[in-house]
C-alpha positions in Angstrom: 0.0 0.0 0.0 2.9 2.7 1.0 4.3 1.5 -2.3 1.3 2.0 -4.4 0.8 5.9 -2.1 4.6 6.6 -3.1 4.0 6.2 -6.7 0.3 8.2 -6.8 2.8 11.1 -5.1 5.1 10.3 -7.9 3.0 10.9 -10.5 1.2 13.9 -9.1 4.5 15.8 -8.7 5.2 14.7 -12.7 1.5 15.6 -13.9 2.3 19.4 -11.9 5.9 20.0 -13.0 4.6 18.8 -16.9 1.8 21.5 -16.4 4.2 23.8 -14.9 6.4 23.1 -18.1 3.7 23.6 -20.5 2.4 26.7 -19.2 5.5 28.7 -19.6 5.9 27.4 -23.2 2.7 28.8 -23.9 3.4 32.0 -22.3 6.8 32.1 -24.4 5.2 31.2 -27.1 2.8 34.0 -27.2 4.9 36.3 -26.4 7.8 35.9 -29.3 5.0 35.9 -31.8 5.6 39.5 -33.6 2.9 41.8 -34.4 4.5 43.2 -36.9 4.1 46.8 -35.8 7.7 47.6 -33.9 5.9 50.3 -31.3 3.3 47.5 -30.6 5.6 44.8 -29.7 7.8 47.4 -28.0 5.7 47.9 -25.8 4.1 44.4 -25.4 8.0 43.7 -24.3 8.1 46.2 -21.8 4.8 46.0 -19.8 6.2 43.3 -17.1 10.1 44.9 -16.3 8.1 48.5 -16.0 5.7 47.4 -14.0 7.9 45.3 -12.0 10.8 48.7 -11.9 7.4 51.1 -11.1 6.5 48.7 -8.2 9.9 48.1 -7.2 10.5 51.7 -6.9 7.1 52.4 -5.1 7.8 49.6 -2.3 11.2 51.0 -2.3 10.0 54.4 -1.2 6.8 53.5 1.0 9.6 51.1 3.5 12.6 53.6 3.5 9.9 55.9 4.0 8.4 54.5 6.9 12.2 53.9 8.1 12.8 57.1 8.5 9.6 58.1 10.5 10.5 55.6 12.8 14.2 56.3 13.1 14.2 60.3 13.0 10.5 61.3 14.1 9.9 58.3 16.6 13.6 58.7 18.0 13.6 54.4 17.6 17.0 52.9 16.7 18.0 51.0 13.3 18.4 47.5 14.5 14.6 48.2 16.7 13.2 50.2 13.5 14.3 47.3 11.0 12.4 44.5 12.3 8.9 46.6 12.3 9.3 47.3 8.8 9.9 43.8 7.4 6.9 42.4 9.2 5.1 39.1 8.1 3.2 40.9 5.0 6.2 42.5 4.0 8.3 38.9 4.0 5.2 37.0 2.3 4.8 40.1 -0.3 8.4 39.8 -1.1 8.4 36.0 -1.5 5.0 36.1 -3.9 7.3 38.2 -6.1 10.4 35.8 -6.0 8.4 33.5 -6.5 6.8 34.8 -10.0 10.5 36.0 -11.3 12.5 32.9 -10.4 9.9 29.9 -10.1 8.1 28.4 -7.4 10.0 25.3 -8.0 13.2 26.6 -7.2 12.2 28.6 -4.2 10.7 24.6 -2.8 13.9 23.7 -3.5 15.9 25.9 -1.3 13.3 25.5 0.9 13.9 21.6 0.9 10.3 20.9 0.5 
């Protein structure tokens, strides 16, 4: 029976890495298809790295931001002040993105799960 378990865990994990697989073929696939119009696909190209540099700049500013009101208007030290910023959201907010650039797969892995 554990046997018989093992390889229904087996196959699960291959059925979800093959659907993994095939769902970023599809996305790369549909995205190297041209348009044909050079502005178009321009900007098709650069829709996720602004997004990603406009966010990254935003979350940027809202945490050293709120750094500094704790630091210099709350009179709290760096190594107190550090921790409240990089609170549970913050961590789990930062892993969803890792998680979407680098793979979930990989991020398991290091994990050892």
């Amino acid at each position: 029976m554990e046997q018989m378990r093992l390889g229904h865990n087996q196959r699960l994990e291959e059925i979800t890495v093959n659907a993994d697989i095939n769902e970023s073929l599809a996305l790369l696939k549909h995205d190297s298809q041209p348009s044909g119009v050079k502005w178009a696909d321009g900007l098709r190209a650069s829709v996720r790295p602004v997004i990603t540099y406009a966010f990254f700049l935003l979350f940027t500013t809202v945490k050293v931001s709120a750094l500094y009101v704790l630091v210099v208007d709350q009179g709290m030290e760096f190594v107190v002040a550090l921790p409240q910023i990089w609170d549970p959201e913050t961590q789990a907010l930062f892993a969803a993105v890792m998680s979407f650039w680098f793979g979930q797969r990989a991020l398991a892995k290091a994990r050892g799960q």
